[in-house]
N, C-alpha and C positions, 0 to 999 in steps of 0.2 A: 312590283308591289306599288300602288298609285293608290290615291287617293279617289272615292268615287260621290262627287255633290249629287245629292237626291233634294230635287225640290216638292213639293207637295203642291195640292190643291188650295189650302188655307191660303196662301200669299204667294203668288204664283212671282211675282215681282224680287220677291225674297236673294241677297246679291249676298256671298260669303266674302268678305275680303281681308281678313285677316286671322288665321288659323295659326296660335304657336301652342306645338307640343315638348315639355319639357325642357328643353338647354336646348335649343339649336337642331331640336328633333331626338336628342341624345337624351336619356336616363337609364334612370337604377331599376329591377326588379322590385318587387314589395316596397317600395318605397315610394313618399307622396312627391308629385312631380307637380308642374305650375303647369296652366293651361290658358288660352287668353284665344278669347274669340271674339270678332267684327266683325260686323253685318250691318245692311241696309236692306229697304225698302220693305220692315217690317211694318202692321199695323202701328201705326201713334196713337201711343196712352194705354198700350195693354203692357203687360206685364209676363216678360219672359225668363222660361230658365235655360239656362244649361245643364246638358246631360252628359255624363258619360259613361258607358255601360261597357264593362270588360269583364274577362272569366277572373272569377277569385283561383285558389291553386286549389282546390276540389274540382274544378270546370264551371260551375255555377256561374251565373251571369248577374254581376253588382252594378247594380243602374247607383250612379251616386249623382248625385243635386248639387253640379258646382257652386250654380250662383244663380242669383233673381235679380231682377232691375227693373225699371222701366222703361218702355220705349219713349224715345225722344219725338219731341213732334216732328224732327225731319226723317220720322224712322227709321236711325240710326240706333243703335244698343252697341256696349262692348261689354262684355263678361271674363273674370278670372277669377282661378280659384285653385285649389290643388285633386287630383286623383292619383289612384297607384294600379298598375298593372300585375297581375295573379300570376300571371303563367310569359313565359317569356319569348313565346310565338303565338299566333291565334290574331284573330281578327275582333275586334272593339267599332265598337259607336260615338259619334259623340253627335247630338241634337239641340237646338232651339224647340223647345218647344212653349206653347202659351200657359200659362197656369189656369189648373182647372180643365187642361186637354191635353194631359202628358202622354197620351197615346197617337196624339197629332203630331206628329213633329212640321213646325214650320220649312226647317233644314233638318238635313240628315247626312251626317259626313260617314263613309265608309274608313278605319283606320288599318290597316296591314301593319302587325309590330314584329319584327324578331331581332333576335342576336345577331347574324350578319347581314344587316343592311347598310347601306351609306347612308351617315347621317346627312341632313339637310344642313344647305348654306345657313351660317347666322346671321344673314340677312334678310331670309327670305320670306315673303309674307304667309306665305302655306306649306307648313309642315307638310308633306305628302307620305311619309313613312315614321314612323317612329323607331329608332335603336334601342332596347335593353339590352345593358349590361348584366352581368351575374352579380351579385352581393359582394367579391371578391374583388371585384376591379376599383382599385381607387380615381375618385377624381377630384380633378382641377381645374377651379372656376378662376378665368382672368377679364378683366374688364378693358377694353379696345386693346391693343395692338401691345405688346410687350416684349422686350429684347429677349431675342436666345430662347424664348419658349418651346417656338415651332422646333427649334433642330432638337432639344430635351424632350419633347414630344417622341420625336422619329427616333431617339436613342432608346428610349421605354419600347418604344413598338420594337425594335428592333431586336432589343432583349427579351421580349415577349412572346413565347411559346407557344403552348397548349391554353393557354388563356389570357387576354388584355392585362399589362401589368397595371397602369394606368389609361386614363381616356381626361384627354382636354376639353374644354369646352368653352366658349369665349362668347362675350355679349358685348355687343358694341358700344354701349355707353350705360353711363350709373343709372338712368332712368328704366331701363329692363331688367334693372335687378328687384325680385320680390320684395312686397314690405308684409313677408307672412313667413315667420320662424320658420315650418315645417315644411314650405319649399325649398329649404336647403338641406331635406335631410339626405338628399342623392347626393349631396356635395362634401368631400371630405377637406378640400383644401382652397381656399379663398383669397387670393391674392389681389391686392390694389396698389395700383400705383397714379401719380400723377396726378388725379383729380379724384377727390373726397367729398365733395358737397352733395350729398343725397340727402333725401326726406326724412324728419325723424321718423315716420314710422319706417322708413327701410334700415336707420339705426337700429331703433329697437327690436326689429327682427333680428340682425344681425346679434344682438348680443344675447339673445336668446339661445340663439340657433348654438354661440361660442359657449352660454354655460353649459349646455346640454351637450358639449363635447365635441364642439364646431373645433376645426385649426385655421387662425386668421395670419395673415402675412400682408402688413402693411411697411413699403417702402416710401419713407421722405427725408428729401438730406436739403435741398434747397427748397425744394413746395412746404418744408416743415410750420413757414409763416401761416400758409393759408389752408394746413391740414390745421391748424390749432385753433383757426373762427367756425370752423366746421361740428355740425352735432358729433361726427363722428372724434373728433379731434376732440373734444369737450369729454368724453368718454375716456379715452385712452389718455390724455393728457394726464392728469393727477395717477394717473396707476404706474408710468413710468418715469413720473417729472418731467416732461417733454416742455423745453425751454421754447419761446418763440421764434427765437431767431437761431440759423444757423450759426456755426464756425468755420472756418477755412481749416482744413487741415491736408495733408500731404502723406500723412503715414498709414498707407492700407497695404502694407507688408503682412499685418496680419490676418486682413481678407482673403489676399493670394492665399497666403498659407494654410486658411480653415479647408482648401481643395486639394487632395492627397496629388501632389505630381503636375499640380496646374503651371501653367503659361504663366509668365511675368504679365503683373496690370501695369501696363504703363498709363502713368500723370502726364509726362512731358516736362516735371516738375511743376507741375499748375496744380494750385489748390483746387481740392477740390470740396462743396460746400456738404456740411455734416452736423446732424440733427443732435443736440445736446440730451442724454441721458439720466436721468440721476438714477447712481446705482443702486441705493434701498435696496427693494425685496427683488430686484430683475435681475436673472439669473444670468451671467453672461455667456455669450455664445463663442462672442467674435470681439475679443478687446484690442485697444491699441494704446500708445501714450497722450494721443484727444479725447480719448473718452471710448465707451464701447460703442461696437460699429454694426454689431446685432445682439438684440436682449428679447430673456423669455419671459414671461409671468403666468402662472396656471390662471383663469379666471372661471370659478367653478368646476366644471368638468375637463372644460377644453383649454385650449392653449393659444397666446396671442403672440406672434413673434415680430417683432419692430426692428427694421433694416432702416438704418442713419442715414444713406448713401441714397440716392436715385437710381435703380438699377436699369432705369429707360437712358440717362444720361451718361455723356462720357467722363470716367475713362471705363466705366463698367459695362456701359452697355457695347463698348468695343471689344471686350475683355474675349478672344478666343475660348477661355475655359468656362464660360457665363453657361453652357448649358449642363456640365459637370459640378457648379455652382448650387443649379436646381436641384441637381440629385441628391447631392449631403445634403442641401437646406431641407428638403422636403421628406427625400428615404432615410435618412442617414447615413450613406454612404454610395459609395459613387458604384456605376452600375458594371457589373460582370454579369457571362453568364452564369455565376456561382451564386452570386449575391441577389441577382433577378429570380433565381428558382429556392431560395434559402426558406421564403417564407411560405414555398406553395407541398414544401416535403412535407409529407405526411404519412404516417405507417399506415400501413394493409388495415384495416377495421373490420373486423367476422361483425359486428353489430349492425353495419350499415350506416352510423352514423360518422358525419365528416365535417361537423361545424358544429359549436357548442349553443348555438340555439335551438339546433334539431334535438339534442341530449335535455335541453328544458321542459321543449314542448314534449318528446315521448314520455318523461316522467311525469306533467300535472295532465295526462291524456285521462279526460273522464270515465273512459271506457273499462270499469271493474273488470279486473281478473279475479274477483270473487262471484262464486256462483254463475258463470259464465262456461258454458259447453264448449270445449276444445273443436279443432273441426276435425277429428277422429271421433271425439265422441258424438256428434251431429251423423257423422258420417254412418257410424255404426249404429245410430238410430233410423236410419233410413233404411239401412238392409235391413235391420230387424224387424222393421215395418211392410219393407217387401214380402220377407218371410211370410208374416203373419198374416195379410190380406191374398198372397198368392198359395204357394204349397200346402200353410196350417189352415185356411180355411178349407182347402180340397179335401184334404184328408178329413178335416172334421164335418162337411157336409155330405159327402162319400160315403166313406171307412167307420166312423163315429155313429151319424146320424142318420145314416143309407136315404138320405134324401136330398137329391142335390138342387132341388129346386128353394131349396130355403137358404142357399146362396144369396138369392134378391133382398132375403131380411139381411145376412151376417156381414156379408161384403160394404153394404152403407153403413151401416152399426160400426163396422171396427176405422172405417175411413169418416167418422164425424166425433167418434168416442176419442180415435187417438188427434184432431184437430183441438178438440175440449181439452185433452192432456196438454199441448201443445200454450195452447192459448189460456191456459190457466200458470202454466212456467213464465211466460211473458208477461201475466199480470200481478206476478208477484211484489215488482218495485213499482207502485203508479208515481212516483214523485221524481223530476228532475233530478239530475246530480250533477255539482259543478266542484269541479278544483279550481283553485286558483293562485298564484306566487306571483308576488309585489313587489318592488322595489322603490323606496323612496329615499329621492336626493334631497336633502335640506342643507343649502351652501349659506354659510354665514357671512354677509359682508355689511360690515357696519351693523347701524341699524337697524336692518331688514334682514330678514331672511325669503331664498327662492326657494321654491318646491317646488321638484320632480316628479311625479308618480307614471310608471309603468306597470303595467298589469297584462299577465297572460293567463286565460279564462279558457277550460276547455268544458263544455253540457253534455251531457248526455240524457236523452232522452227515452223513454220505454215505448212512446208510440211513436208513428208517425205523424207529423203536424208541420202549421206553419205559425212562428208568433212575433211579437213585436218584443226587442230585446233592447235593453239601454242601460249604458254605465252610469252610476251617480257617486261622483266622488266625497271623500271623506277627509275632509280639510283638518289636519292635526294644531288649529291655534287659532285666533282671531284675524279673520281677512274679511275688509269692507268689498273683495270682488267673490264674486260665484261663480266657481271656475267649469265648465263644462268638458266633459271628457270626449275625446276624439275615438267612438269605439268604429270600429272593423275587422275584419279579417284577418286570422295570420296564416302563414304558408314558413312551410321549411326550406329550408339551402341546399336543396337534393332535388333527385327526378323520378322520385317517388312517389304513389301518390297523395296528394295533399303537399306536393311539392314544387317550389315554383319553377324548377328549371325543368316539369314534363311536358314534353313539347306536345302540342295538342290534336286533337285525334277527332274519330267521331264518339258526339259526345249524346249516346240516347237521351240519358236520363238527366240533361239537361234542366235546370231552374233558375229562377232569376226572386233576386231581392232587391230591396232599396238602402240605400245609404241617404238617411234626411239630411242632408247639408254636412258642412265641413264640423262646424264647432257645434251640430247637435249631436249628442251620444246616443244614438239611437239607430236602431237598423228595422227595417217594418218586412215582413211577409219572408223570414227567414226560415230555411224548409229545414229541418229535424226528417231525420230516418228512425227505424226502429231498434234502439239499444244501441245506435252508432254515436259517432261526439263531433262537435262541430269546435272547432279550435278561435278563439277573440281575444284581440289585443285593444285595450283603450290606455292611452293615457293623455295627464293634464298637468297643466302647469298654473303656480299663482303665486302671489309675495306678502308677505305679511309682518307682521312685528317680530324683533328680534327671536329666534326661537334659542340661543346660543350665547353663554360668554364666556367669551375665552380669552387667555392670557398662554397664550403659548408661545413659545422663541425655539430657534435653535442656535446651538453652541457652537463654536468654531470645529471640534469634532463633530458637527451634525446628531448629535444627539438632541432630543426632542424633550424639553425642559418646562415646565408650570403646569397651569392648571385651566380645566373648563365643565363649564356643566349645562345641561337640555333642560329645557320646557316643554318639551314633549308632553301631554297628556297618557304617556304608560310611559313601562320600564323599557329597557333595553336590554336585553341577555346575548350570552355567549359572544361578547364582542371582544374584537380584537381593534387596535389603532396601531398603523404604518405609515411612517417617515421616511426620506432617505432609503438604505436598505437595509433598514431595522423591523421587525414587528415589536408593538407592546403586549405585551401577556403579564395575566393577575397568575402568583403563583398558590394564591388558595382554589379549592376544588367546592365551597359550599357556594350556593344558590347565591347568596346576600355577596361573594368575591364578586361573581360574574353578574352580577345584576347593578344597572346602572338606572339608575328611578329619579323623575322630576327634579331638579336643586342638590341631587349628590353631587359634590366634586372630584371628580378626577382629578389626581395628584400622581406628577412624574417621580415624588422624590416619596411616594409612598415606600415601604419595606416589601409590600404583596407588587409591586410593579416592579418588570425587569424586562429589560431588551432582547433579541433573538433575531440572529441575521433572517433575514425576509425570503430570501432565494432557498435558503435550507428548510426554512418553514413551512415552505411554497411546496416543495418537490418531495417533503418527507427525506432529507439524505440525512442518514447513519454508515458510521464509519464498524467496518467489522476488523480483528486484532487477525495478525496471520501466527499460524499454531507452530510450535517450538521444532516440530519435524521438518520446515520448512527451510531451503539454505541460505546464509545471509544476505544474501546478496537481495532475494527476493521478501525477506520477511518482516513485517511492518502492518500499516494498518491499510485498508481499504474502503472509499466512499461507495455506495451504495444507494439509489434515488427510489423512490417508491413510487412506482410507475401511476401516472394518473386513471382514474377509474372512468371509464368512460359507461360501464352498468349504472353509474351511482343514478340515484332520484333524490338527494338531499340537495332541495334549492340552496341552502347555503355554500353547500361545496361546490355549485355549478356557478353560481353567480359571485362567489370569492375569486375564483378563476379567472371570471369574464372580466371582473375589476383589474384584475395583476395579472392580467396574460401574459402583458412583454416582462412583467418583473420575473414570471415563470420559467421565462425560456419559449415563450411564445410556442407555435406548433410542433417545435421540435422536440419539450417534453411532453405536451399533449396528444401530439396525434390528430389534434382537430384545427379548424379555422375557427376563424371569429368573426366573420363577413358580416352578420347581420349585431353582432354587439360592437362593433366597432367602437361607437361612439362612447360605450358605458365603461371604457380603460380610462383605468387613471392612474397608470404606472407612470405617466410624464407629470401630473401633479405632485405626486406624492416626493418628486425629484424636486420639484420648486418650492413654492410657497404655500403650502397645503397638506395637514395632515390629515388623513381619514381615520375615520370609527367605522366599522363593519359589523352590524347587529344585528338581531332578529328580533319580532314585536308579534304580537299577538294580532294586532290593532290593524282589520285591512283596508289600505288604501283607495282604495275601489270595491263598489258592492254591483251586482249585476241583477237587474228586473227581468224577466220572462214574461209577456202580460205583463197582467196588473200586478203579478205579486214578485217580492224581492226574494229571490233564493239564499236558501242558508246555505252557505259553501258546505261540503263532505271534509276535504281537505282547502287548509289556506294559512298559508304563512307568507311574509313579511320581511325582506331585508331592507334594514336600515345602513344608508350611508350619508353620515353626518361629514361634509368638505370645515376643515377646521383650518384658517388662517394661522399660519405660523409667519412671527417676525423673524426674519431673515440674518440679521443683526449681529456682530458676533456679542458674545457677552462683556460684561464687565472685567478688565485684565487684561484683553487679548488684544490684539492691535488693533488699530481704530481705522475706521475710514476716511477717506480724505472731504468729504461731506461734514461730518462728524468734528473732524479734527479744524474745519473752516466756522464752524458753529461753533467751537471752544477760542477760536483768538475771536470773534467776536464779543463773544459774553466778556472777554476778558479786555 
């Protein structure tokens, strides 16, 4: 599979010299990937785009509009920008072309993608292949050269089966790291060591990419000076009190020790230098008697994890067990073949479905099962139609009428009469119909609030057609930005079709659309079938004034203590909030219990609030009493789990799930993955500094145009997840922290 340069007659001079696809040639299925293209000896002063044109997971061909620029007067351009690949074999395009001649392409690169190719060198200037992974395979972005990686790499592959457990990916230095959110979203684990100093807009990606449920892992135990003049340092600094200067310390007995069975790390007795913590809200991982040696903090969705220690420096990065190291830090626990296949067990499923975004998208599928002919009933309309133009006509031009020449009337008459029947069934709905189910994050921090909005859109249409489609988001508060929604394509986690893993084939019925640019929400010449459904995913992000206050702590028992209330513009209903491994539940049953409206407060120490372990909550387990016939030895009570519903179509119960999978018992009481929600777990939050609300709202987040006109949804509801700060703190009475207890001989 190579790469094939097509030059054109436009600029016959036209030179490709820098082609990168994805990480090092490496990415995700459905997922937006970065792309970075250089060329010479274009026209000077005209104005080029980028293109890249790959199958969506129907087979259609999505021409998307990376980027535009202008040409340099030494005819020089470089363009970047993100796209996503549909199907996870097939062959894609990517072009220069002029604006205003997007049918010319100046350049024209041939692209060959599948699951088993060799990725390309991470230094090399032309991607010649591109790798897709499955939604399933995690990975891990390191930045140049870092200790013990490679052999935790070959440990993962080694334990890796029937499918890539993990996939590494490594960039040579901090200047090829994107400064665009949503090229990390192929990225599940982000690790930095050594040097920090990148651009703030590649900060602010990053911390984008971490509320949205990014996992960051940053190591400084001597660079800690010069991680703290850095943007990125100025960010994490105040969230962990991260002091300027290191300390010497000696005591990493209990690093060795967070590794089940690990190697002695030998000091030599030499200190070694370690990043000052302050404990506050960071949940500790890895303590010692200097201070902790790894700390967590939820930030939004995702999770930041701060290693004190230099893991490129010695004695760790000598440490024999440094690649069993990676596996607790990263899996949580170190790798077997038991524990390598724990997460991919999944029961036999008669439904088809095998990940809980397929179970989303088959439930808002626009496609009515009302008034809709089974294909027995289609079928047995077809014989009956045979009957009636072949046998009943004989008989009745024959036998009936004794004249058979009046055939030539009855024969067209009953094949244009039953057309009219036909085509009169099909004009029964002339109006679009759209489901739709929403998710909005609104994470409180400080003064601001961030907002999330996802949206899954499935149309359906009664004719055939082609139209222009765009998301227009629906901001819930006052933002001086106007956020623009990223709409495109969804595919499922299957090799079904409309699935991204069918590998691709000849494809007749072939068509092609456009994706206008990255951050316009718009898709133009998008084909519709008749009474078939086209399945869209947009969402968008923005910040705005506090939408949230809250006064929440938890108690040395982890119980979840005060109060908070929304400016949300509607109610809130049916919600639950989970701490710890608790859930909160109102024990009234009327509308005004469960409904949470603008400036109501929530109160822990309400009489209608009461706690309920999360895991029982989760699974439905009831304990059943064993009957008096039974003999002692055996008789007693028994638990009992309520098997999860994988028929269901209620977005709350699919997307509660998708929030608390790991709190559930992950695949193994489900039955499914969670490949493509990955990012939307916040079972590791809700263990730190973060309690969630889980609502539903009226109110939807996303509205979708067809044409010129806005479609009214048929179906469309709204899950709210409000991220709620909790102070970490123990309470008043209980023992104090040594922070706490330094601040009191002060004051005194």
């Amino acid at each position: 599979m190579t790469l094939i340069l097509v030059t054109t007659g436009v600029c016959s001079a036209a030179e490709l010299t820098a082609l990168r696809l994805g990480y090092g040639g490496v990415g995700t299925t459905g997922k937006w990937l970065p792309i970075t293209v250089e060329a010479g000896g274009l026209p000077a002063g005209e104005h080029v785009q980028l293109r890249a044109a790959f199958s969506d997971p129907r087979g259609d061909t999505c021409v998307q509009i990376v980027d535009e620029v202008e040409i340099g007067m030494d005819g020089s351009a470089s363009l970047t920008g993100c796209f996503r690949c549909g199907r996870i074999e097939g062959l894609g395009t990517v072009s220069l072309n002029l604006t205003g001649a997007p049918d010319n392409a100046i350049l024209r690169m041939a692209i060959a993608h599948a699951e088993n190719v060799e990725p390309a060198s991470s230094d090399a200037l032309i991607h010649r292949t591109l790798k897709l992974n499955k939604a399933g395979t995690l990975t891990l972005m390191t930045v140049g050269e870092v200790a013990g990686i490679e052999e935790f790499l070959r440990n993962t592959e080694f334990y890796s089966t029937t499918q890539p457990l993990l996939q590494g990916v490594r960039v040579a230095s901090l200047r090829q790291l994107p400064d665009i959110a949503v090229a990390y979203e192929s990225v599940d684990y982000l690790l930095l060591t050594d040097e920090f100093a990148m651009s703030p807009a590649q900060t602010a990606a990053i911390q984008q990419w971490v509320r949205a449920g990014g996992n960051l892992f940053v190591s400084a135990g001597n660079s800690v000076t010069e991680f703290v003049t850095t943007d990125l340092g100025a960010w994490l600094s105040p969230i962990f009190g991260i002091r300027p200067e290191p300390i010497p310390t000696r005591d990493l007995t209990s690093l060795q020790g967070y590794v089940q069975g690990a190697s002695r790390l030998e000091d030599n007795f030499r200190s070694v230098p370690m990043a000052v913590l302050q404990r506050g809200q960071t949940l500790p991982e890895v303590d010692s008697l200097s201070g902790l040696i790894i700390g967590r903090q939820s930030v939004g969705t995702g999770v930041v994890t701060f290693i004190a220690v230099d893991i490129n420096q010695r004695p760790v990065s000598r440490w024999p067990s440094l690649p069993q190291f990676y596996e607790t830090l990263l899996l949580g626990e170190k790798l077997t073949r038991r524990s390598a296949q724990t997460s991919r067990n999944m029961r036999i499923s008669q439904s088809g479905v095998s990940d809980l975004s397929t179970q989303l998208m088959a439930a808002v599928d626009a496609t009515s099962e009302e008034g809709r002919w089974s294909t027995w009933g289609v079928m047995g309309i077809i014989v009956g139609w045979l009957l009636l133009i072949g046998p009943v006509d004989y008989l009745l031009v024959t036998r009936v009428l004794k004249r058979p020449h009046v055939t030539w009337i009855t024969f067209p008459s009953l094949i244009l009469g039953g057309a009219a029947v036909v085509y009169s069934f099909a004009a029964d709905n002339p109006l679009l119909q759209l489901n739709q189910w929403h998710v909005l994050d609104v994470i409180a921090d400080g003064n601001k609030s961030y907002i999330t909005a996802r949206s899954w859109m499935s149309v359906s249409s009664p004719r055939t057609m082609r139209s222009d489609v765009k998301a227009l988001p629906s901001v819930p508060g006052d933002t001086s930005s106007n956020p623009l929604a990223r709409l495109t394509w969804a595919g499922r986690a299957e090799d079904v079709f409309g699935g991204m893993y069918r590998t691709g084939g000849i494809s007749l019925g072939r068509q092609s659309y456009t994706h206008e640019g990255f951050d316009d929400g718009r898709l133009t010449g998008v084909p519709f079938l008749t009474n078939g459904s086209r399945s869209l995913f947009a969402e968008w992000n923005t910040q705005c004034e506090s939408l949230i206050d809250t006064q929440l702590s938890a108690s040395g028992f982890g119980l979840l203590t005060g109060t908070f209330s929304h400016k949300l513009p509607f109610p809130i209903t049916d919600w639950i909030i989970v701490y710890g491994n608790r859930v909160y539940r109102t024990s009234g049953h009327t509308s005004r219990a469960t409904r949470l409206s603008p400036g109501d407060v929530w109160d822990s120490n309400s009489p209608e609030i009461f706690p309920f372990d999360l895991k029982t909550w989760l699974t439905g387990v009831r304990s059943t009493a064993g009957g008096g016939n039974e003999p002692v030895s055996t008789r007693g009570s028994t638990q009992i789990n309520t098997p999860y519903d994988k028929s269901s179509t209620d977005p709350h119960y699919i997307l509660t799930m998708a929030s608390l999978f790991d709190a559930a018992g992950g695949s193994n009481y489900t039955g499914l993955a969670q490949s493509l929600f990955r990012q939307m777990e916040l079972s590791d939050s809700i263990r730190m500094n973060h309690a969630v609300l889980i609502g539903l709202a009226e109110t939807p987040s996303t509205a979708l145009a067809v044409g010129k006109q806005t479609i009214e949804p048929a179906i469309s509801q709204t899950v709210i997840r409000l991220l709620l700060p909790v102070n970490r703190k123990p309470s008043s009475g209980l023992a104090r922290t040594r922070e706490e207890l330094e601040k009191l001989k002060e004051a005194e």
